[in-house]
MARLOZA-70808 format. One record per residue (C-alpha): chain; x, y, z. Coordinates in pm, whole numbers, plus 50000, padded with zeros to 5 digits. Layout:
N
+---+-------+-------+-------+
! c !    c1 !    c2 !    c3 !
+---+-------+-------+-------+
! A !     X !     Y !     Z !
...
+---+-------+-------+-------+
This chain:
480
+---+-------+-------+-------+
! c !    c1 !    c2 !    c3 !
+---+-------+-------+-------+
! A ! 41868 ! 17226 ! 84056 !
! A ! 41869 ! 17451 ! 83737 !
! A ! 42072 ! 17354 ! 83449 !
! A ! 42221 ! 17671 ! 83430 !
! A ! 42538 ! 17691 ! 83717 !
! A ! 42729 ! 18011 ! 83748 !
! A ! 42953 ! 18058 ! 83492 !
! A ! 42825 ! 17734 ! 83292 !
! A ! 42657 ! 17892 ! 83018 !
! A ! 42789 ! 17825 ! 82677 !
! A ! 42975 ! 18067 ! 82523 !
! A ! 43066 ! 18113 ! 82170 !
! A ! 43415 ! 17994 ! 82111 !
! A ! 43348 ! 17759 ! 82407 !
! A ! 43385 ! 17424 ! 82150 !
! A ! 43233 ! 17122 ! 82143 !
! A ! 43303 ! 17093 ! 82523 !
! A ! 42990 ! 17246 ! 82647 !
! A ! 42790 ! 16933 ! 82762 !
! A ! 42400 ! 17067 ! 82745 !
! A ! 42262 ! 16851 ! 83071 !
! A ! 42549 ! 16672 ! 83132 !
! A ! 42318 ! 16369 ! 83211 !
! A ! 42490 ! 16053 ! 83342 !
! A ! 42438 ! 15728 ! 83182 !
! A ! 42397 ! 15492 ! 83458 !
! A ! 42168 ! 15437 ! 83746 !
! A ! 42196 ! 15610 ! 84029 !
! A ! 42272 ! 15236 ! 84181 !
! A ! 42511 ! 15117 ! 83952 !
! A ! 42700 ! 15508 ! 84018 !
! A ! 42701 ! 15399 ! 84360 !
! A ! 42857 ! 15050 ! 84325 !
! A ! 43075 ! 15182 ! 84084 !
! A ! 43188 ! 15449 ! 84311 !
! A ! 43277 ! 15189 ! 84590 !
! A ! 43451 ! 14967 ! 84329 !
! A ! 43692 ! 15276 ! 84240 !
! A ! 43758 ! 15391 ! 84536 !
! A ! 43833 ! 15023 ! 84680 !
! A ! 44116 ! 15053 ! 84382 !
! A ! 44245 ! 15366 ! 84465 !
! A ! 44266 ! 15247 ! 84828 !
! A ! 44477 ! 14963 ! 84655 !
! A ! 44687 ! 15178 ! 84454 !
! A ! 44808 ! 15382 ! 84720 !
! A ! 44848 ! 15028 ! 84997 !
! A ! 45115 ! 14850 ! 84710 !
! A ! 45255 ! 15227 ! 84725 !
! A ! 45272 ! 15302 ! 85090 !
! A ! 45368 ! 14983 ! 85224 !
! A ! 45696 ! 14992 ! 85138 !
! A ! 45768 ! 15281 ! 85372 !
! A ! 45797 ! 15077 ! 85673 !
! A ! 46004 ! 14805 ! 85510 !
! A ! 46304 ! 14958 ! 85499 !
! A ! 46513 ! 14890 ! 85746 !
! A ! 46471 ! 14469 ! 85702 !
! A ! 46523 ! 14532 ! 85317 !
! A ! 46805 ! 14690 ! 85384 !
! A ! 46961 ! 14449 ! 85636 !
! A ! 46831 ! 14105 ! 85410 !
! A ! 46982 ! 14257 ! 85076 !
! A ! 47287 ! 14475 ! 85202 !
! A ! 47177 ! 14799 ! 85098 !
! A ! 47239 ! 15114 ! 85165 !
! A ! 47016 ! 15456 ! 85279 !
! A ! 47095 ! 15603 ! 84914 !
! A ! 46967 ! 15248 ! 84715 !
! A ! 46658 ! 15245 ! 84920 !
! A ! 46546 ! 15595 ! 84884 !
! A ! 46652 ! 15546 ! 84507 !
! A ! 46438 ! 15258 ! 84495 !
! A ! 46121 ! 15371 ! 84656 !
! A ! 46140 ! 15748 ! 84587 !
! A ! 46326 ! 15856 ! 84204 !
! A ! 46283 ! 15525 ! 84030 !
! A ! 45893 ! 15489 ! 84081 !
! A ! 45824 ! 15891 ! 84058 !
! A ! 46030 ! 15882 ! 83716 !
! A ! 45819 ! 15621 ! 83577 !
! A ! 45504 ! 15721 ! 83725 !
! A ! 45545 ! 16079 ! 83606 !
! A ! 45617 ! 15973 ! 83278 !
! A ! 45407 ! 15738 ! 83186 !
! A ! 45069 ! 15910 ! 83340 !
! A ! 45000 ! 16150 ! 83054 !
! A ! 45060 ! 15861 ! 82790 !
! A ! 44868 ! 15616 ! 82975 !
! A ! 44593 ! 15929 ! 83030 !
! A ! 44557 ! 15971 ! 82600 !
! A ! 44486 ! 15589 ! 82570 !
! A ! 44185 ! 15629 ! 82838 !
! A ! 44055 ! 15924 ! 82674 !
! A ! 43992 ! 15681 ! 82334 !
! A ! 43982 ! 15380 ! 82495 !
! A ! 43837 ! 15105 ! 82631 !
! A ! 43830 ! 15258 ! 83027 !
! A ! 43741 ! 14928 ! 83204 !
! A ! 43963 ! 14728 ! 83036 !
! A ! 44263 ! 15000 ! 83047 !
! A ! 44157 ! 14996 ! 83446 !
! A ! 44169 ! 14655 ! 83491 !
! A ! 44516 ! 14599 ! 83294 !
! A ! 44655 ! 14851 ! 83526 !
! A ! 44569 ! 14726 ! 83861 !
! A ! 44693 ! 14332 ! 83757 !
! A ! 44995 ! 14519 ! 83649 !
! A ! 45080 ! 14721 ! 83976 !
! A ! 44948 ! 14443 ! 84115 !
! A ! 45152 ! 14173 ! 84030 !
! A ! 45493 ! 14351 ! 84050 !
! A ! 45388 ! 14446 ! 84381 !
! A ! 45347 ! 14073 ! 84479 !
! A ! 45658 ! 14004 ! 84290 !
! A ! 45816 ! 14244 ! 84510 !
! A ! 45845 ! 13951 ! 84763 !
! A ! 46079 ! 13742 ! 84557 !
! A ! 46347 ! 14007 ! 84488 !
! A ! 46733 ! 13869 ! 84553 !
! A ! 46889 ! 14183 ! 84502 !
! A ! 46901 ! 14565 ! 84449 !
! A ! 46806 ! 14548 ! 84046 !
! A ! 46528 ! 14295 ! 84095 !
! A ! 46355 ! 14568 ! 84403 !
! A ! 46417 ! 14829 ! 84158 !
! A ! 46243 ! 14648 ! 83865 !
! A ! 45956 ! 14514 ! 84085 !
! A ! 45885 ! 14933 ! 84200 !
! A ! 45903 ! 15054 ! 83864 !
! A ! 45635 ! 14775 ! 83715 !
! A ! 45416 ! 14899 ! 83979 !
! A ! 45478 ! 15248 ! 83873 !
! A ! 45378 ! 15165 ! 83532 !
! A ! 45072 ! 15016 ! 83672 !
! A ! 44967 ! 15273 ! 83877 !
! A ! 45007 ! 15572 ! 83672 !
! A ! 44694 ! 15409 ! 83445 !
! A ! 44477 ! 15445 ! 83774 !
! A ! 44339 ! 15818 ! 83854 !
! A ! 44335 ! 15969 ! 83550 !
! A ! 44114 ! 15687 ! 83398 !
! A ! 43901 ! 15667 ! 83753 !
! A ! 43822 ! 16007 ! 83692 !
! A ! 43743 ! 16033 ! 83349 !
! A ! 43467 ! 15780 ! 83391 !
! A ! 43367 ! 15902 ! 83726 !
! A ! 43292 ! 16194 ! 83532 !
! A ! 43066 ! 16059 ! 83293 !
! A ! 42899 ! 15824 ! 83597 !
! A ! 42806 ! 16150 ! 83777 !
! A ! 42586 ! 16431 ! 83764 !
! A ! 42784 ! 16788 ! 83733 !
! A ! 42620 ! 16872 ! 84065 !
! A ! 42771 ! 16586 ! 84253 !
! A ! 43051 ! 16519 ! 84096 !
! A ! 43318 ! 16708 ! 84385 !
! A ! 43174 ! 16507 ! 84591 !
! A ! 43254 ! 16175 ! 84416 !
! A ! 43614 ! 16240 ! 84330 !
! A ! 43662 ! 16330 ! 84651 !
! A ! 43523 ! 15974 ! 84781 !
! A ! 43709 ! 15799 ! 84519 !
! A ! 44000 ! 16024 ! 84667 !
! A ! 43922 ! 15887 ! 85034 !
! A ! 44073 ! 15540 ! 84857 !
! A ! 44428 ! 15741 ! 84921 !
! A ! 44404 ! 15776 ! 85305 !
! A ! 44220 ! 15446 ! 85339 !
! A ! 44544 ! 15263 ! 85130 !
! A ! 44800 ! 15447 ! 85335 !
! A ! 44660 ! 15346 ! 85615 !
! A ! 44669 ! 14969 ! 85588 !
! A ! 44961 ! 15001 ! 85386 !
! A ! 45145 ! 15153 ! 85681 !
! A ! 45001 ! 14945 ! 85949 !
! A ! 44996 ! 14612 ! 85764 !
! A ! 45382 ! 14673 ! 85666 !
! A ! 45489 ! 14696 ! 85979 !
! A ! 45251 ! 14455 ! 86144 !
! A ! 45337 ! 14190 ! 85886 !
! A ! 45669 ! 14272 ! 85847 !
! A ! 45741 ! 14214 ! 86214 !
! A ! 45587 ! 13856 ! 86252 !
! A ! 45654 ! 13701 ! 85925 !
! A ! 45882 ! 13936 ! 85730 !
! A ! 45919 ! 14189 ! 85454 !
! A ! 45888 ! 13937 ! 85183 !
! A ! 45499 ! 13870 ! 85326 !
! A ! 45459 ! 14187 ! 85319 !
! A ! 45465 ! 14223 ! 84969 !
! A ! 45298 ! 13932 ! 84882 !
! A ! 44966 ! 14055 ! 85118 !
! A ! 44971 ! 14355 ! 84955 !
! A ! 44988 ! 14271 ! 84584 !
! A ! 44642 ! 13969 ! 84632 !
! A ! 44378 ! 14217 ! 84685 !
! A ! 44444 ! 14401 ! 84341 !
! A ! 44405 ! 14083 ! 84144 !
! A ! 44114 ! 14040 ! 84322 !
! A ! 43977 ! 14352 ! 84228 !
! A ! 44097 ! 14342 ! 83849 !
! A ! 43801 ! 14044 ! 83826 !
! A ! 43507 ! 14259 ! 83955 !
! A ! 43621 ! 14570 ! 83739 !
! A ! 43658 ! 14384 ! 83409 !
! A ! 43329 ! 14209 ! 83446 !
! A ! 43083 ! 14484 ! 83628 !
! A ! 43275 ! 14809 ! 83489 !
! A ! 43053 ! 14991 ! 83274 !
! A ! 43237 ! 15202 ! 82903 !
! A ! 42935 ! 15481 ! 82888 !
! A ! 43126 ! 15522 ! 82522 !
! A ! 42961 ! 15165 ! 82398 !
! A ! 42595 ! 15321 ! 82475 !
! A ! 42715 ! 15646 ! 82277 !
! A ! 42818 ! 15454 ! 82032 !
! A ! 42466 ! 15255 ! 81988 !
! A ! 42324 ! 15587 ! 82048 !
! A ! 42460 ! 15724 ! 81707 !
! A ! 42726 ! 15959 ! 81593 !
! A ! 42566 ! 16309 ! 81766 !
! A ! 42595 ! 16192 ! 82062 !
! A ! 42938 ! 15964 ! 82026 !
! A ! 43086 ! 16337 ! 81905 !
! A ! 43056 ! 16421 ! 82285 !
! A ! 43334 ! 16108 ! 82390 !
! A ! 43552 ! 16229 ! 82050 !
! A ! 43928 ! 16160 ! 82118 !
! A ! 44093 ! 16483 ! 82143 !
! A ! 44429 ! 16538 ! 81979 !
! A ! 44715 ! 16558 ! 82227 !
! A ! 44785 ! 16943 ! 82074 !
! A ! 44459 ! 17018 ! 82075 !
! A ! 44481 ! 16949 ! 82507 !
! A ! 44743 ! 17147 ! 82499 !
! A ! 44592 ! 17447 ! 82378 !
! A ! 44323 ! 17407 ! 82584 !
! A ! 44468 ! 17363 ! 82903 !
! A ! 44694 ! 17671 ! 82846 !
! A ! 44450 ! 17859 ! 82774 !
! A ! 44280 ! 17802 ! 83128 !
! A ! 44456 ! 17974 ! 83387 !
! A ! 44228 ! 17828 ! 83668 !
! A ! 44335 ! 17498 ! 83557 !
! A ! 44707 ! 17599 ! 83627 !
! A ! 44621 ! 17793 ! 83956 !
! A ! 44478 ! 17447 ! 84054 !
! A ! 44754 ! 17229 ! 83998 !
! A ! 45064 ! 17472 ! 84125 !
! A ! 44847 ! 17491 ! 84434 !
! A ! 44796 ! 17104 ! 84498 !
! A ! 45147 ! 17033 ! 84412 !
! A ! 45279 ! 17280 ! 84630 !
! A ! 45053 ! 17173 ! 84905 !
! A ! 45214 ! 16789 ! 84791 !
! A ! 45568 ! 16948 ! 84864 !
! A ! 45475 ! 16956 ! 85235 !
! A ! 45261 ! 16664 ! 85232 !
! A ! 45530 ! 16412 ! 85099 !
! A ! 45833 ! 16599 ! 85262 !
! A ! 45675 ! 16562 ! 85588 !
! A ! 45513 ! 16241 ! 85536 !
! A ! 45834 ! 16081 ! 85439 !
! A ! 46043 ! 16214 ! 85753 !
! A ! 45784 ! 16226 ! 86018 !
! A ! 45873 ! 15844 ! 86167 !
! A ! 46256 ! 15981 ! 86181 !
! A ! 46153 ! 16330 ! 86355 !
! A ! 45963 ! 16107 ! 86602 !
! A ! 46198 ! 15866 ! 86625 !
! A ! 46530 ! 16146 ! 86724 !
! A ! 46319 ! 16341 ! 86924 !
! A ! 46113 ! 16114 ! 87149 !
! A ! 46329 ! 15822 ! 87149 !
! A ! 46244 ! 15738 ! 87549 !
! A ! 45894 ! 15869 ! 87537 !
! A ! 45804 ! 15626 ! 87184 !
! A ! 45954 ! 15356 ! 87378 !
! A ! 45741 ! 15382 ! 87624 !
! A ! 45408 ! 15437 ! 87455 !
! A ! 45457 ! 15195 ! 87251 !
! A ! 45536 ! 14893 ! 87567 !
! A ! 45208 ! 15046 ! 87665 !
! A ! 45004 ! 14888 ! 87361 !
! A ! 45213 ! 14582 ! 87357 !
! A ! 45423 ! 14684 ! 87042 !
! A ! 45791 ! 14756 ! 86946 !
! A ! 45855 ! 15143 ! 86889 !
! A ! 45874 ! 15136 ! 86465 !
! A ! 45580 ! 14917 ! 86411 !
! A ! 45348 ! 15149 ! 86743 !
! A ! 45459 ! 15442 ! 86536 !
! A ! 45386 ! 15329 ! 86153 !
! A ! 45090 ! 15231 ! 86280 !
! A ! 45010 ! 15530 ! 86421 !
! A ! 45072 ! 15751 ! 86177 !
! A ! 44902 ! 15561 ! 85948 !
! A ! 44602 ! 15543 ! 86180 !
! A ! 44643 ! 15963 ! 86169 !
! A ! 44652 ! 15988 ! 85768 !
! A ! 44326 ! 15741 ! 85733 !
! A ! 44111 ! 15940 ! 85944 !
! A ! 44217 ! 16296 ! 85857 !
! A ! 44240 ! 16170 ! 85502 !
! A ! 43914 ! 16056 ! 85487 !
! A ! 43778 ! 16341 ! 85658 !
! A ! 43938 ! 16577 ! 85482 !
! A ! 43852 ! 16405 ! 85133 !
! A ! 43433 ! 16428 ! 85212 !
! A ! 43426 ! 16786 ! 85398 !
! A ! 43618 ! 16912 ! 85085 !
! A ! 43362 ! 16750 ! 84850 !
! A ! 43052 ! 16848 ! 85043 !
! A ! 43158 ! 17196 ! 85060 !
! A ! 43262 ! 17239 ! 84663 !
! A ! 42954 ! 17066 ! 84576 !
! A ! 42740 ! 17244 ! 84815 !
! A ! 42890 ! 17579 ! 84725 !
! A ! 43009 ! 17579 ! 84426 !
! A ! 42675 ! 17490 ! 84267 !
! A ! 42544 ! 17869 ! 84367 !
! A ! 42895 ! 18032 ! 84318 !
! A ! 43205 ! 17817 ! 84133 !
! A ! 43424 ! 18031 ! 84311 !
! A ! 43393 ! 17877 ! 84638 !
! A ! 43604 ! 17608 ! 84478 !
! A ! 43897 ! 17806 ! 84583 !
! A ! 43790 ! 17902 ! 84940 !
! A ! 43798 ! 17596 ! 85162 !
! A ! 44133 ! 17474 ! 85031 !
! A ! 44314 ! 17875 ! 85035 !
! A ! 44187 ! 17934 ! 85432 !
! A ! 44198 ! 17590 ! 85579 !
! A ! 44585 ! 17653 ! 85634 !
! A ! 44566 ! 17919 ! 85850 !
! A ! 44437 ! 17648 ! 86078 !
! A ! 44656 ! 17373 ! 86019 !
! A ! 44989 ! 17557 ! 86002 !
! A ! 45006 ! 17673 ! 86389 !
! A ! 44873 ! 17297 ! 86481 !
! A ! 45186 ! 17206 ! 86268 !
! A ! 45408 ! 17423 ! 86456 !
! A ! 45261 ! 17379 ! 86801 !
! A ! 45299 ! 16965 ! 86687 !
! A ! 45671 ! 17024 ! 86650 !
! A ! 45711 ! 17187 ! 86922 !
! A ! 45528 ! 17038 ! 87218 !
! A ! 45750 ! 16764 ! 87416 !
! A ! 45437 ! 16544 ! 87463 !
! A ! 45454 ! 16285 ! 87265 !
! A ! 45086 ! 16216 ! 87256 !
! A ! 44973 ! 16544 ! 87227 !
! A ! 45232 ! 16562 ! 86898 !
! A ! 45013 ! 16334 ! 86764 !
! A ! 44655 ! 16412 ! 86786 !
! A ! 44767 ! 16745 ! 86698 !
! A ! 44860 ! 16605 ! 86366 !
! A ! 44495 ! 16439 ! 86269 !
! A ! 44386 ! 16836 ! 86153 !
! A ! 44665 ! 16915 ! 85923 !
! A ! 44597 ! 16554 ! 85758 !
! A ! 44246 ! 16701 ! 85715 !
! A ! 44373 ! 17012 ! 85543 !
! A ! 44628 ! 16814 ! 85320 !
! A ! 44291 ! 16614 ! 85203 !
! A ! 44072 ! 16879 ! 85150 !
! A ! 44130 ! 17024 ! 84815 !
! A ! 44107 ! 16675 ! 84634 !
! A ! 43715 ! 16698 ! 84595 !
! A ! 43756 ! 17069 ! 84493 !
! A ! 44048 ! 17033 ! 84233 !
! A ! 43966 ! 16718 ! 84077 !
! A ! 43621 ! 16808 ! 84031 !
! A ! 43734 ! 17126 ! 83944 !
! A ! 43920 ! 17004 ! 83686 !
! A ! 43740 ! 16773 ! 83526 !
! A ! 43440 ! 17057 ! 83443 !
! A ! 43715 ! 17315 ! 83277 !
! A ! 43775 ! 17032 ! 83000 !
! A ! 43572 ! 16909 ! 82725 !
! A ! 43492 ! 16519 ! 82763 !
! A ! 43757 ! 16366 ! 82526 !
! A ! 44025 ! 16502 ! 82710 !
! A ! 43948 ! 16461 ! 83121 !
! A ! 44140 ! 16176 ! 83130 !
! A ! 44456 ! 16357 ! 82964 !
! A ! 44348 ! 16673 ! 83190 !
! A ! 44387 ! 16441 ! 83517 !
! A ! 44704 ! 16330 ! 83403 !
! A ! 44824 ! 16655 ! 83353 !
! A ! 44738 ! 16755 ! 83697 !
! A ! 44894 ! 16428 ! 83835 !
! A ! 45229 ! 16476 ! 83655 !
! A ! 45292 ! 16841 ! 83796 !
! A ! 45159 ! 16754 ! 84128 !
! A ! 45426 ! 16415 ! 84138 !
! A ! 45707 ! 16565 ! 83995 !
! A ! 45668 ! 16926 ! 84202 !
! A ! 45530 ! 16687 ! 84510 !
! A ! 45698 ! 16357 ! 84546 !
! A ! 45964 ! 16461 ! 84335 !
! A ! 46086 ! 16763 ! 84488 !
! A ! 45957 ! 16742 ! 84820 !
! A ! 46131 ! 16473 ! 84999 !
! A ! 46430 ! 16568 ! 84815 !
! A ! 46427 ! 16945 ! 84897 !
! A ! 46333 ! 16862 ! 85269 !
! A ! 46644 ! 16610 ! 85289 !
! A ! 46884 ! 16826 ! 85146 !
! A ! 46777 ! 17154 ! 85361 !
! A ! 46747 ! 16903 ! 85692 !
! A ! 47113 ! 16852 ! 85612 !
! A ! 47212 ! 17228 ! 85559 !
! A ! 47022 ! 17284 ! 85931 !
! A ! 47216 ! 16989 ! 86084 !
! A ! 47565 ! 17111 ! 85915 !
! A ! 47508 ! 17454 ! 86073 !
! A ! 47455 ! 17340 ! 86406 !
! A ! 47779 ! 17102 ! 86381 !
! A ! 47985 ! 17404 ! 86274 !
! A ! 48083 ! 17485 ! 86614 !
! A ! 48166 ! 17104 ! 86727 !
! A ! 48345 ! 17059 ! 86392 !
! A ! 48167 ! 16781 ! 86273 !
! A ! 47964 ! 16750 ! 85975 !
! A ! 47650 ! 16519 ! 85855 !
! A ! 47879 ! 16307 ! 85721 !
! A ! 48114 ! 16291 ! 85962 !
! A ! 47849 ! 16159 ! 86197 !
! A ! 47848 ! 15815 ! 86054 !
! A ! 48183 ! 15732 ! 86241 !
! A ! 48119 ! 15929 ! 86546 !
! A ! 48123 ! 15753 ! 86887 !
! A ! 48137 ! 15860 ! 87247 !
! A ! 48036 ! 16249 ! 87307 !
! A ! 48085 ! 16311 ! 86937 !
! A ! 47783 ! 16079 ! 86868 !
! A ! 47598 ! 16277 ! 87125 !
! A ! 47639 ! 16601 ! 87030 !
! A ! 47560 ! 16460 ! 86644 !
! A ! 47229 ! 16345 ! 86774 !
! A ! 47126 ! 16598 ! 86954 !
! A ! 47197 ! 16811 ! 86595 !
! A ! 46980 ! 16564 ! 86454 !
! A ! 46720 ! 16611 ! 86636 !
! A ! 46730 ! 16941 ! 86643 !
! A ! 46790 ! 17027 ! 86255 !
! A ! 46468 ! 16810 ! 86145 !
! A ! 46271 ! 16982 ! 86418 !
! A ! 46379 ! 17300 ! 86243 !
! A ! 46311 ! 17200 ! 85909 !
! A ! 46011 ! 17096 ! 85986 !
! A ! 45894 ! 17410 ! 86138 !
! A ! 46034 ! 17612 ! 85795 !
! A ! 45847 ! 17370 ! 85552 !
! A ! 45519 ! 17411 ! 85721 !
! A ! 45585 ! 17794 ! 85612 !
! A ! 45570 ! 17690 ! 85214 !
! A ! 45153 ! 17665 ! 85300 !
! A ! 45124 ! 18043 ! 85248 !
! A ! 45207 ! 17941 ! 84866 !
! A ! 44956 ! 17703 ! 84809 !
! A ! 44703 ! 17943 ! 84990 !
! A ! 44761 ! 18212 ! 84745 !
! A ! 44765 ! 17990 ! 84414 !
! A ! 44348 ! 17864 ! 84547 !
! A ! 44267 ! 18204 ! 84620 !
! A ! 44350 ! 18329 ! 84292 !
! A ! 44116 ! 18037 ! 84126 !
! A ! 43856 ! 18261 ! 84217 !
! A ! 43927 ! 18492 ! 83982 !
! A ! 43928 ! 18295 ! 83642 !
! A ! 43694 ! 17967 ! 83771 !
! A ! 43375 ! 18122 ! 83634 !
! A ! 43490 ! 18212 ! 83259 !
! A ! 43696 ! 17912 ! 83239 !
! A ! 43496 ! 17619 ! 83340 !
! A ! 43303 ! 17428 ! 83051 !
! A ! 43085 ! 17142 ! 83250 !
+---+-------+-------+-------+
């Protein structure tokens, strides 16, 4: 392959960010290792993040808790901190030591995560969450900037998006093994199996983690110029001057409104609307309803995840080294699939037909990581990817996780209200119904999360346009 890549070649005014060759400086080995190592993190990072969401209800009933502390805990608390700290966290990588910063992060999440285990009461949960917040928000945006600098320009889509896999790959344990563990030994093991592996992992980055800034260093000061720290301003100015870069990260958080929204209330949509039929399936496989359907859902986002995460690297790497614009394509029309499998998901009565249809819209939420994040990571000059990643991580969380869950709850409740009216009952209300009125509030229920879910899976069409108008700024605007 030619140096020269569509709408690569150095411009005047482009600044020091043009990389001539963009040559890695590892072995095409040690890349590979490396690659494995990060994404074995990431798969980490996600697991102490995930597993929580099937140890709810025994938190709740061990500590006295209620449905507002718990979705406190594991939703606004660690989002806050995460969100906050990530762009921070993201300037000390770009001048830093990157293994080191790595490994500090994952004993950090790590530990609180195991800590998590010993918690006697609502403060001590709280604290344990937002220590692995602070951990965890040192992660991707220091993954990337040095899977950057591992990898070839011409490959690189393709290794962010396998570094990305880690995400489907730690939801799904994290999802299964909480409610697998939880249910023989207890919520409190839980935590403690999910916090080891990251100190396990801290010891092989610290020691086999490679800084390329150490051989730029020894390589003298023309070269080090190409890792220079990049005032925080100076980022600024850069990334707003990059509309590409902003098409990019409205579009993935406003995919990660539907994502998390839907992610965090598909187990109660199953569980109101296919009450008898989960009971059954799940006596078939020898399991209790919750812990069949965490693990099948979790089961669902691995393989879609994973799938999603290499066809959208393959593609932008395949494609986008003849045209950058395909970088927008795959991620703008894969929705037109996945939104009627969504719909016909929510609306079939078979339970197990509800949830293979589900494995192809987990592909589509997956498939613009190897596009964006590569993307991404070429519109910025080296000494900022890190900060450029965190950027793109902090309006993705706070639009995403943030707002998503939140937005869905809150307009799940207007649905419900609305089909109360007539009963004259109320959401509320429904907490001290009993007899018919606790009937006819179920069958609300049920019915109002069905039809929110239908009405989020509309939002796609937003996301769709936002990659589709990448294609119109990628070429001028990307740097390496």
């Amino acid at each position: 392959m030619t140096e020269a890549v569509v709408g690569e070649t150095p411009r005047a005014g482009a600044g020091a960010g043009v990389v001539v060759g963009d040559a890695p400086p590892v072995s095409a080995r040690y890349r590979t290792y490396a690659l494995i190592l990060l994404m074995l993190i990431n798969a980490v990072n996600i697991l102490d993040r995930m597993v929580i969401t099937n140890l709810i209800e025994p938190i709740k009933e061990d500590l006295n808790l209620t449905d507002g502390q718990v979705g406190a805990m594991a939703g606004f608390y660690f989002a806050v901190v995460y969100t906050l700290l990530g762009i921070p966290l993201a300037r000390w990588a770009d001048r830093g030591d990157r293994p080191r910063i790595l490994t500090l992060a994952l004993t950090v999440w790590s530990g609180f995560s195991l800590l998590g285990g010993f918690a006697q009461n609502f403060a001590m949960l709280v604290a344990s969450r937002m220590g692995v917040a602070v951990g965890e928000a040192g992660c991707s945006p220091t993954a990337h900037s040095l899977l950057t600098e591992y990898t070839p320009r011409e490959k690189r889509a393709m290794a962010l998006s396998v570094y990305s896999m880690g995400g489907p790959i730690g939801a799904m344990a994290g999802m299964a093994m909480g409610a697998v563990v939880a249910e023989s030994y207890g919520w409190r093991t839980a935590f403690l199996v999910a916090g080891m592996p990251g100190l396990v992992l801290a010891l092989f980055a610290i020691f086999t983690l490679k800084e390329p800034r150490r051989a730029l260093k020894a390589a003298g000061a023309a070269a080090a110029r190409a890792a220079e720290h990049v005032p925080i301003r100076a980022a600024v100015r850069v990334l707003s001057r990059k509309p590409t870069f902003w098409f990019f990260a409205i579009g993935a958080a406003l995919y990660a409104v539907v994502a998390y929204a839907h992610s965090h209330f598909l187990a109660s949509y199953f569980v109101r609307n296919y009450t008898p039929e989960l009971t059954e399936l799940a006596a078939g496989f020898g399991m209790q309803p919750r812990g069949f359907l965490g693990t099948a859902l979790g089961v669902i986002s691995g393989v879609g995840g994973i799938a999603g995460s290499l066809i959208g690297g393959w593609f932008a790497d395949r494609f986008g080294a003849r045209d950058l614009r395909w970088y927008g394509v795959l991620p703008a029309v894969f929705p037109l699939l996945s939104t009627p499998l969504l719909w016909w998901a929510f609306l079939t009565p078979n339970l197990p037909l509800a949830l293979l249809l589900l494995i192809v819209p987990t592909i589509g939420h997956a498939l613009w990581y190897g596009p964006v994040y590569g993307g991404v990571q070429g519109l910025v000059p080296p000494g900022m990817r890190a900060t450029a990643a965190a950027v793109l991580l902090f309006v993705m969380n706070m639009i995403g996780l943030g707002g998503g869950p939140t937005l869905f709850g809150i307009a799940n409740d207007m649905m419900t209200n609305r089909l109360l009216a007539d009963a004259g009952l109320t959401v509320s209300a429904c907490h001290q119904a009993v007899g018919e009125a606790a009937a006819i509030c179920a069958t609300a229920s049920a019915k109002g999360i069905r039809e929110t879910m239908l009405w989020s899976t509309a939002l796609m069409i937003l996301p769709m346009i936002c990659f589709w108008l990448s294609r119109r700024t990628i070429r001028q605007d990307m740097e390496s």
